[in-house]
C-alpha positions in Angstrom: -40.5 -6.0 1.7 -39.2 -5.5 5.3 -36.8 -8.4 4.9 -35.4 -7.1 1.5 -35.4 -3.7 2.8 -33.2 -5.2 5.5 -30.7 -6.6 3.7 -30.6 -3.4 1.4 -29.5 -1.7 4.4 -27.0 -4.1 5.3 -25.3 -4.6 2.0 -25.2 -0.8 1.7 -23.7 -0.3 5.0 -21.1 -3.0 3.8 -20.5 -1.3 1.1 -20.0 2.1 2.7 -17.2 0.0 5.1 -15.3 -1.4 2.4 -15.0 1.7 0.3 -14.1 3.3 3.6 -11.5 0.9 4.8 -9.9 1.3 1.6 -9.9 5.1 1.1 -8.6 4.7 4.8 -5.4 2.0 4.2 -4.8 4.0 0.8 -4.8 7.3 2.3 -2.5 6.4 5.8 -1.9 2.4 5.8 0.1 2.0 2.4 1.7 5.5 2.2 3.5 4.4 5.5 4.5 1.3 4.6 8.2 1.3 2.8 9.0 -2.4 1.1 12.4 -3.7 -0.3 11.8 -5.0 -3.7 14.8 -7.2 -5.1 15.6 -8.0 -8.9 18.4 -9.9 -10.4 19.5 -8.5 -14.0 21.9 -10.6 -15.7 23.4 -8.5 -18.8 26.1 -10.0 -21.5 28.1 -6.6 -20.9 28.6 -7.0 -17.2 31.7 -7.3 -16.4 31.2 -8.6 -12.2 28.5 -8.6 -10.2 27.5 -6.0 -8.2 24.0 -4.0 -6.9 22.6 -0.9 -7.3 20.0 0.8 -4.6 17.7 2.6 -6.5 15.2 4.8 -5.2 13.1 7.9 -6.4 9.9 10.3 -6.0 10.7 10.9 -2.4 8.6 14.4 -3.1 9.5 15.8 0.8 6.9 18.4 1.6 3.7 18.5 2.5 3.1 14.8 2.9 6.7 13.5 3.2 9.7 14.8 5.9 12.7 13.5 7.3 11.3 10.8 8.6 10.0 9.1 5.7 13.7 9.9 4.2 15.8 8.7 7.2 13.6 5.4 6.9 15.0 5.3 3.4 18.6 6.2 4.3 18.3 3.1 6.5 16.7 0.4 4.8 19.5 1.3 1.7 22.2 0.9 4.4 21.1 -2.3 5.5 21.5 -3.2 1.8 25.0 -2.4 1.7 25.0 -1.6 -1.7 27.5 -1.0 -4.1 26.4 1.7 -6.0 22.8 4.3 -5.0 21.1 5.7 -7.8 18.4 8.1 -7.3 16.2 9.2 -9.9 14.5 12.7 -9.1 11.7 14.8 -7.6 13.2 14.7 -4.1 11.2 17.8 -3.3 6.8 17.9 -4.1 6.4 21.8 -4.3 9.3 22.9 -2.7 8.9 27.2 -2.9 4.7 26.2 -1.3 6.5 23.7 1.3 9.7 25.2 2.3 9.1 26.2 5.5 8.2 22.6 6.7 11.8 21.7 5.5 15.1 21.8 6.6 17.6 21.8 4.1 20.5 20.9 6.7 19.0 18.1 8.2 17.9 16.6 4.5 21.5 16.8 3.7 22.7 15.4 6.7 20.0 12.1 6.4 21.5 11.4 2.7 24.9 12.1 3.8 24.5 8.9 5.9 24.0 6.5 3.0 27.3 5.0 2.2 27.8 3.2 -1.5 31.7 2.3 -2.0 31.9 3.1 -5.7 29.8 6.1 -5.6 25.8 8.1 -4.9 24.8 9.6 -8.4 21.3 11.1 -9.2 19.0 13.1 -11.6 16.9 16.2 -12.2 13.2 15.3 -11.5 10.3 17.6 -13.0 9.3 18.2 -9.3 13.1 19.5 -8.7 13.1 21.8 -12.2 9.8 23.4 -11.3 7.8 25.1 -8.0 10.6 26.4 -7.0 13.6 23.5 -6.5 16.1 24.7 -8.7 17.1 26.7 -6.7 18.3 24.7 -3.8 18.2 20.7 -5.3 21.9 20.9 -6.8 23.3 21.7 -4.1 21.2 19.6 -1.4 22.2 17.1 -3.6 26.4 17.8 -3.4 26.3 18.6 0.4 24.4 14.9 0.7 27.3 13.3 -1.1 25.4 13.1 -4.1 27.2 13.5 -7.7 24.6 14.9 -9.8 24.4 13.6 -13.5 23.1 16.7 -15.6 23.3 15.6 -19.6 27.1 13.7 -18.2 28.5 10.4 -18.6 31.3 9.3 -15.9 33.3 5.9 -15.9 33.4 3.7 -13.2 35.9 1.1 -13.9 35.9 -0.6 -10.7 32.3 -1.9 -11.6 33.4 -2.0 -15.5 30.7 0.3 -16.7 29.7 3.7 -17.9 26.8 5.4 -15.9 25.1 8.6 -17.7 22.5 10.9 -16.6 19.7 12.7 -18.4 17.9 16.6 -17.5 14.7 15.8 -16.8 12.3 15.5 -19.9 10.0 17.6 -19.2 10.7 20.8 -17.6 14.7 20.6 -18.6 16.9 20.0 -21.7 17.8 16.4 -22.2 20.4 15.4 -24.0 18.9 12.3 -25.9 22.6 12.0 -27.7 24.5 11.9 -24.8 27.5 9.4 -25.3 27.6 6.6 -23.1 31.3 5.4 -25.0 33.3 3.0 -23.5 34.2 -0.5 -22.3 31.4 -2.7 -20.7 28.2 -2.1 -19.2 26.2 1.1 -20.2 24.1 2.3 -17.6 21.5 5.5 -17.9 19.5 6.9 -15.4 16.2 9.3 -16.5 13.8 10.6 -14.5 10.8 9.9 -17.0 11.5 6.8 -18.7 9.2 7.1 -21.9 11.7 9.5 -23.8 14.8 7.5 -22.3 13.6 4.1 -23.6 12.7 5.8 -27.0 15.7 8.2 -27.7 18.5 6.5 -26.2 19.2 2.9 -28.3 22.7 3.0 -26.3 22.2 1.8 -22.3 22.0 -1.5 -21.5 20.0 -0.6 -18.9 18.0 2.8 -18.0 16.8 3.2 -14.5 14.1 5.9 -14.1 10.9 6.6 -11.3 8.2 9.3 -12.3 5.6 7.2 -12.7 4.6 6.6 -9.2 3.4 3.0 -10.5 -0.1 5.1 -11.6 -0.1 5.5 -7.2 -3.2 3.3 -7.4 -2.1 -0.1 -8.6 -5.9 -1.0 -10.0 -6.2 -3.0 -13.2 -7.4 -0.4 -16.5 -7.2 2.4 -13.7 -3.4 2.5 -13.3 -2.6 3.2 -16.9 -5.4 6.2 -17.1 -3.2 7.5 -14.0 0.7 7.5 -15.3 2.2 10.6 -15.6 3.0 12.3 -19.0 6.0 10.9 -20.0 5.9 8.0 -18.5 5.1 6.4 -21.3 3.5 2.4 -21.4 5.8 1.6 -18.2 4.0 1.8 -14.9 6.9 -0.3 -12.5 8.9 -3.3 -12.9 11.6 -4.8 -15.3 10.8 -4.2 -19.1 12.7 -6.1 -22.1 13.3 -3.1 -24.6 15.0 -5.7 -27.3 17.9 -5.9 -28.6 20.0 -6.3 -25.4 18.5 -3.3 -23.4 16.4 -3.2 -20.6 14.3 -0.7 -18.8 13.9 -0.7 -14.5 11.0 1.6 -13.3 10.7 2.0 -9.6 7.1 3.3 -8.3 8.7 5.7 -6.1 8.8 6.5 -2.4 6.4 9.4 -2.2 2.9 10.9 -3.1 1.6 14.1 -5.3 -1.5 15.9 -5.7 -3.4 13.0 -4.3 -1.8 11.6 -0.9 -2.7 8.3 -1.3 -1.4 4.6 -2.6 -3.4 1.0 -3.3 -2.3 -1.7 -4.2 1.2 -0.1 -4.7 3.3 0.4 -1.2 6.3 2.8 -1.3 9.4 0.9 -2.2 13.6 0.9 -2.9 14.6 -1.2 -5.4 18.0 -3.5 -5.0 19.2 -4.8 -8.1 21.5 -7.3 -8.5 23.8 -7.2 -11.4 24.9 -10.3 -13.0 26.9 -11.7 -15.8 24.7 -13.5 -18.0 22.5 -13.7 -21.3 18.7 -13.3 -19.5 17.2 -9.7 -18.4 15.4 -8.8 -15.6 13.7 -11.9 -13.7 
């Protein structure tokens, strides 16, 4: 009984260690790690190659600050894209963590990242509620920053059309919104369940939200998505008939500060001519 009660003890006390280790990476090694994550989409409408930075759920506040931005600003500039797309909820709970911010230096960090044929974004659910309306817009314009509310602008240069939904849940989306004209159609929506349902027009819809469930954990990560995230967690999804969806797991944390299995990452895609999707 003293030998089994031994090894009890022992695999309990490995037990305890691993579970510890683990809440430990989650909690401070993955949320401090920032990856690059590349994907080549090859679309019959594009007209030229070109890439797109995209990068979302920064949600600065409480457990994100210029820091964790700057190191964004820089790995996208290292990129040299040709085109930065951010997707929404720059702030977490902006009116409970304003006083940790500053507005001028946020603005300054993403006034640094330089994309020749233009930096567009999106309202997030984090940016239309606690408080964020109020200041997001223009944090956004000061930053360089063209901010796509329910709006469509050409960019014949690249030879497409990129539009930009109000967020889906707290805003007023425009699910109609026209996306006319010659050669690639682009959309960019916070939440991408409604966007991949409502809009049959975009080639290609690039949206965050979802976090990637924040713990990446076979069965557990789908119990965790967001509401309207819909059945995309992260990754490259075939939507049929020519269109494809891009979900980025974000940069950030909410309500639980913690990643597994799921590091913080900006997405570089590469847009190709072609007939295949995402690979």
């Amino acid at each position: 009984m003293s030998v089994f009660r031994h090894w009890k003890g022992l695999l309990a006390a490995g037990l305890a260690a691993l579970v510890g280790g683990t809440a430990c990476w989650a909690r401070f090694g993955e949320t401090s790690r920032l990856v690059l994550r590349r994907e080549e989409v090859a679309l019959p409408a594009a007209a030229r190659p070109f890439t797109i930075a995209l990068f979302s759920d920064t949600h600065l506040g409480r457990y994100g600050d210029a820091r964790s931005l700057r190191r964004v600003a820089a790995l996208i500039g290292d990129q040299q894209p040709d085109l930065v797309v951010f997707a929404g909820d720059f702030f977490d709970a902006y009116r409970r963590d304003q006083e940790l911010l500053d507005l001028d230096e946020l603005a300054a960090i993403l006034a640094e990242i330089e994309a020749p044929f233009g930096k567009y974004a999106v309202w997030g659910n984090h940016d239309r509620g606690g408080g964020a309306h109020r200041v997001y817009g223009e944090l956004m314009e000061r930053g360089g920053f063209t901010l796509l509310q329910n709006q469509a602008v050409a960019l014949p240069d690249l030879g497409l059309v990129l539009g930009g939904l109000d967020d889906a849940l707290l805003g007023r989306p425009d699910f109609s919104l026209s996306l006319e004209g010659e050669g690639l159609r682009v959309l960019v929506a916070h939440e991408p369940g409604p966007a991949a349902e409502q809009v049959p027009g975009a080639h290609l819809i690039l949206s965050g939200h979802t976090h990637g469930g924040q713990l990446g954990l076979p069965l557990v990560r789908d119990l965790l998505l967001p509401p309207g995230s819909g059945p995309y967690a992260k990754g490259s999804y075939n939507l049929g008939e020519g269109r494809f969806l891009q979900v980025t797991s974000g940069v950030g944390v909410t309500k639980v500060p913690a990643r597994l299995f799921d590091p913080p990452e900006v997405v570089l895609l590469q847009i190709v001519p072609g007939q295949k999707g995402p690979s």
